[in-house]
Residue, then its C-alpha position, 0 to 999 in steps of 0.5 A: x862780294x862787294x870787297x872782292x869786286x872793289x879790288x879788281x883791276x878790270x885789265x885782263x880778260x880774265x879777270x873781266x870774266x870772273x867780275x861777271x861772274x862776281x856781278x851775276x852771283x847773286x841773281x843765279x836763285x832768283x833767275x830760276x824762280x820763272x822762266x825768262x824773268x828775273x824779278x829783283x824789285x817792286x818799284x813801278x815802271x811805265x810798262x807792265x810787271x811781266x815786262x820788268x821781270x822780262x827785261x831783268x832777265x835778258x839784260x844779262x845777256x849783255x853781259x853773258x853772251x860775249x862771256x859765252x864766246x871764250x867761257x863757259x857757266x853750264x849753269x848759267x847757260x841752261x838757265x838763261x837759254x832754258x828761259x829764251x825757249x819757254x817765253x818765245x814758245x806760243x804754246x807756252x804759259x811763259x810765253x812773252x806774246x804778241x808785240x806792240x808798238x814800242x813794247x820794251x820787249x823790242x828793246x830787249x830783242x837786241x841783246x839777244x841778237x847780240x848774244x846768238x851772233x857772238x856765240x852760236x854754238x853754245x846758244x842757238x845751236x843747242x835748241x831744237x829745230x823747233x824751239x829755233x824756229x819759235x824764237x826767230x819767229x818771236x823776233x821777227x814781229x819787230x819788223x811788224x811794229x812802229x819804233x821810236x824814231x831814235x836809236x831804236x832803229x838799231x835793235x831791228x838792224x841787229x835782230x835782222x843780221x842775226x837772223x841773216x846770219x843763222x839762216x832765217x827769214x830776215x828783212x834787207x828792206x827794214x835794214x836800209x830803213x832803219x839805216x836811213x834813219x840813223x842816218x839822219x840823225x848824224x851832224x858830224x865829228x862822230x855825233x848824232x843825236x838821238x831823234x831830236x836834234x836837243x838831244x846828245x848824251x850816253x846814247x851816242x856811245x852806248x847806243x848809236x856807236x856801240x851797235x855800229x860797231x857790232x854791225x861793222x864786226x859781223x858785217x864788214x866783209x859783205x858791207x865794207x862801204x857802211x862799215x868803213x864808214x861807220x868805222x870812221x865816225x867811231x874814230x872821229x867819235x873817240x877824240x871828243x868822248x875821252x873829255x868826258x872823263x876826269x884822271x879817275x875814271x869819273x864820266x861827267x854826269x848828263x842826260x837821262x838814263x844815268x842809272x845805266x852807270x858803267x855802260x858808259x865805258x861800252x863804247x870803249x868796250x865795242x872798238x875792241x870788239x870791232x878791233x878799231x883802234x880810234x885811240x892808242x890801245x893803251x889809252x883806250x885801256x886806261x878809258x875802260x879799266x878806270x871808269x869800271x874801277x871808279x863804278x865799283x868803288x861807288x854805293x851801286x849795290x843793294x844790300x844784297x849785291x843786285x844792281x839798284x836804280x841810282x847813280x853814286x847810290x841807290x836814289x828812286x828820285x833821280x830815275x825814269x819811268x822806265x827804270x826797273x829793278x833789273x834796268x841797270x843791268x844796262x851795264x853789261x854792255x861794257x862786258x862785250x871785250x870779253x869775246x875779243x881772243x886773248x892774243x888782241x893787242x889791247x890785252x898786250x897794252x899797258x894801262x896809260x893814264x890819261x892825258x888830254x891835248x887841250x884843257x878846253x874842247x869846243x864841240x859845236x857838233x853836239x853842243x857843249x864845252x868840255x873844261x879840263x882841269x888838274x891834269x883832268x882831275x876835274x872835268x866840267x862839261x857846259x851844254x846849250x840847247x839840249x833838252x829832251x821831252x817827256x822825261x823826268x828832271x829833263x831841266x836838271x839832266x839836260x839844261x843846267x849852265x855846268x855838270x861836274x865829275x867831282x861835285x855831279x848835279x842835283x835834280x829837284x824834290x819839288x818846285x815848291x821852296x827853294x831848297x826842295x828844287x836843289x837848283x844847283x848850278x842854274x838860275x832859279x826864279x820865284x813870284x812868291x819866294x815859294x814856286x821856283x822855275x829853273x832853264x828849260x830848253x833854250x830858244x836860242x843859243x850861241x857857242x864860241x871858244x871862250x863862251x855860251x850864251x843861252x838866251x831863255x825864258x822861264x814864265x811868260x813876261x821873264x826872258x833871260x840871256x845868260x852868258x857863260x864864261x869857263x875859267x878852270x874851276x870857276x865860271x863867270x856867268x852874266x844874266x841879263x833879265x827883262x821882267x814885267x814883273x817883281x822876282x826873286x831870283x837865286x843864282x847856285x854854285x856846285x853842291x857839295x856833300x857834309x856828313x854831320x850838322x857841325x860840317x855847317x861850320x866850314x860854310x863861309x857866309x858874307x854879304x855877297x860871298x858863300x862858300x863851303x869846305x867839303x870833304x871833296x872839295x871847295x864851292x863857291x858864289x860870289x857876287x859881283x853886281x845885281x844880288x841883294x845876300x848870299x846864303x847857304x841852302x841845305x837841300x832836300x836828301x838824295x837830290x845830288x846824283x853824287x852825295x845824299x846830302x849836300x849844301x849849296x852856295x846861292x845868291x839871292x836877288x831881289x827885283x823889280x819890273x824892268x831891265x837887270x844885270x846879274x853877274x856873279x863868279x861860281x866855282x867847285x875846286x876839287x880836294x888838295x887842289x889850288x884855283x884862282x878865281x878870275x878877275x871881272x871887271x864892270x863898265x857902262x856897256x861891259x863885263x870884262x873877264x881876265x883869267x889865265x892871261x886871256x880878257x873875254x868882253x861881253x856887251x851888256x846893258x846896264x840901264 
């Protein structure tokens, strides 16, 4: 299974759907072992057993439904429609029951509004009066509960147009607030963020944009002012989104639920769905088939073909708390092109490699630079001021000075010792050289078109203005650190992975210099003023999101109360490629940064 799926291509209609099928083969005997559940794991989540078995079993429907509309799996079918009838019969032993406040149930309910909207025929219309009614009734409580104040909004507006539109008792009233809200979540250039202003990552294209744009579909004709609105901030959204992919299909790895995996090409997936063509056809092709063809060629499989928790490999460490066994199956959003009839244009368009207007992107709208490099070999995105609470590694997924698409990030084992923290490109501080503390949420930041500028504070009595300076491969990074007291303090490049203990041997370690020859490329730290060594840290297993053990370059400082300057050069230069290091320049008041025939000068204060 894992052979075939590596070979497929992912540009025909065709083709996509036998994918699904591959995908879903092994999980045809476990789906019939309980009505409505799919139990593929035993790893514990912030909701009940019931409710993973639940979620495993209609997360398929992402993938299923849009199948339905030009395909057809009897199977499968009565499987998975046999399982909606029993558990949204109140007399039933399967019987999902009674909704509460965020219940994750109400997040599956949008899937199945999805499916009964994309292929009535062979769904909805083959349940009785009666079975139709209890299910509607079923999804109705979602118009009863509290949601969380973030994309949730959109499951309800879903289940309210499917429910419109097969002819049951719907909510207008809940649509135009749920709109309201998603309304107040948009900043502009096709972002919003989800329900804290910190927060922009893959729940904008995966979330907000694609559940618009399967609003737009099914409601353009009787809500053409939203819809074309909605359409425009698609298209607006489209010509950042793109940066987020390097020339093989790699997404820059950031924020949370990333063991959602190939859903990041679901966007791409909606505009086809929605027939917006934000991008060329071809272009928006080569986004899709690429990033899907990277995904199957990565270790995203157990041993028996089921989607694990992870990201390049199966990792329980990087995950959520509401990461079940059958979570990843997320990532048949991107499956939704399959209900788009073979005569679509995109299926007419040839595959074009990708090709960026500009090596840089400032986006001021969702907080971040994005830096291409190689002909988008490399893609590096570096974030200010994006945070989100009460998730897990939230300082690794979110606050790091840069994010890779070659060498990925590390989130921590512990904070106790350096080398269980994995502090990968980020400033890390110590009392005792045993308890570290990394970047949380900024408490001020700055963007301009050659810098950020994070201003932070790790521990009460330490506040820290970071700047950093992209360069290509490289980025200069200036720490100016007032301190009431003595620190140890390391300053990491980019991890990268070794296979056996003598790949030790290509590692590069000099007074105030370390480097590593990895197998997918360079790392590097080097001082320039303020550090005491460099070293080579060998970091806790199956802390990278990309490799399950990696080494780390890091410089070491050593420092007493008062007034600091830190300034060091990090770089990551991907496998058979060539990258110059900027040159930095040091004066009384000043670091002066020449790279690529540009000078960026940034004011410090040396005393």
């Amino acid at each position: 299974m894992i052979e075939e799926i590596r070979k497929m291509q992912w540009k025909n209609r065709d083709d996509i759907a036998a994918a699904l099928l591959t995908l879903v083969q092994p999980l045809r005997s476990r789906s019939a072992e309980q009505p409505g559940h799919l139990a593929l794991g035993t790893h514990g989540t912030i909701y009940t057993e019931s409710r993973r078995d639940a979620e495993g079993f209609l997360r398929i429907l992402w993938g299923l439904g849009p199948f339905l509309v030009h395909y057809d799996d009897e199977q499968l079918r009565q499987q998975w429609m046999h399982g909606l009838a029993a558990c949204c019969n109140p007399h039933s032993e399967h019987y999902y029951g009674k909704m509460r406040d965020g219940d994750q149930l109400l997040v599956e309910m949008a899937s199945i509004a999805t499916t009964l909207l994309l292929a009535p025929d062979k769904t909805w219309d083959v349940l009785s009066e009666t079975e139709q009614q209890h299910l509607a009734d079923w999804l109705w409580q979602i118009n009863e509960r509290r949601l969380a104040p973030n994309n949730w909004h959109f499951f309800r507006i879903l289940v309210n147009v499917a429910l419109k539109r097969l002819g049951m008792n719907y909510s207008q009233e809940m649509i135009e607030q749920d709109f309201a809200l998603i309304e107040s979540c948009y900043v502009g250039d096709g972002w919003y963020f989800d329900g804290v202003d910190q927060q922009f990552d893959y729940y904008i294209p995966w979330a907000f944009h694609y559940y618009s744009l399967i609003y737009v579909t099914f409601m353009g004709d009787e809500d053409p002012e939203r819809a074309a609105r909605l359409k425009e901030r698609a298209i607006l959204f489209a010509r950042s989104y793109q940066y987020w992919f390097d020339s093989k299909g790699e997404a820059i790895p950031f924020g949370r639920s990333l063991a959602y995996r190939f859903a990041q090409a679901s966007f791409w997936s909606a505009l086809v769905l929605a027939d917006v063509e934000a991008l060329p056809w071809g272009v928006i092709k080569g986004l899709y088939a690429r990033n899907m063809r990277s995904w199957m060629n990565h270790n995203i499989f157990t041993a028996d073909g089921v989607l694990s928790v992870g990201y390049h490999y199966q990792n329980l460490v990087m995950g959520e708390g509401y990461n079940g066994a059958g979570s990843p199956y997320w990532a048949f959003k991107s499956f939704l092109l399959l209900a788009v009839s073979d005569d679509h244009p995109y299926w007419q368009a040839e595959e074009v490699e990708q090709k960026v207007s500009v090596g840089r992107l400032s986006l001021p709208s969702m907080k971040a630079m994005i830096e291409h490099t190689h002909h988008s070999q490399h893609a590096l995105m570096y974030p200010v001021g994006q945070f989100i609470g009460y998730q897990n590694h939230a300082c690794a997924k979110y606050s790091k000075f840069a994010y890779s698409t070659v060498f990925g990030f590390s989130v921590p084992r512990s904070n106790y010792y350096y080398y269980e923290g994995a502090f990968d490109s980020v400033l890390a501080v110590s009392e005792d050289g045993v308890h570290f503390r990394d970047k949380p949420l900024d408490t001020s930041y700055e963007l301009h078109e050659d810098r950020l500028v994070h201003n932070w504070q790790p521990q009460a009595g330490v506040m820290i203005r970071s700047t950093i300076v992209p360069c290509g491969d490289s980025h200069v990074r200036i720490h100016e650190l007032e301190t009431s007291r003595a620190l140890i303090a390391y300053d990491a490049s980019f991890s990268a992975p070794f296979a056996t203990v003598s790949s030790d041997d290509t590692a590069v370690v000099e007074a105030s210099w370390a480097s590593f020859d990895s197998p997918v490329g360079i790392t590097i730290a080097k001082a320039v003023t303020g550090f005491t060594q460099a070293e080579m840290i060998r970091v806790e297993p199956n802390t990278n999101l990309f490799y399950e053990r990696t080494l780390m370059p890091a410089l070491r400082a050593e420092l007493q109360p008062g007034t600091h300057v830190l300034v060091s050069v990090m770089a990551g230069v991907p496998a058979g490629c060539e990258s110059q290091l900027p040159e930095v320049k040091l004066t009384e008041d000043q670091v002066i940064v020449h790279y690529n025939e540009q000078t960026t000068t940034v004011k410090v204060n040396r005393r």
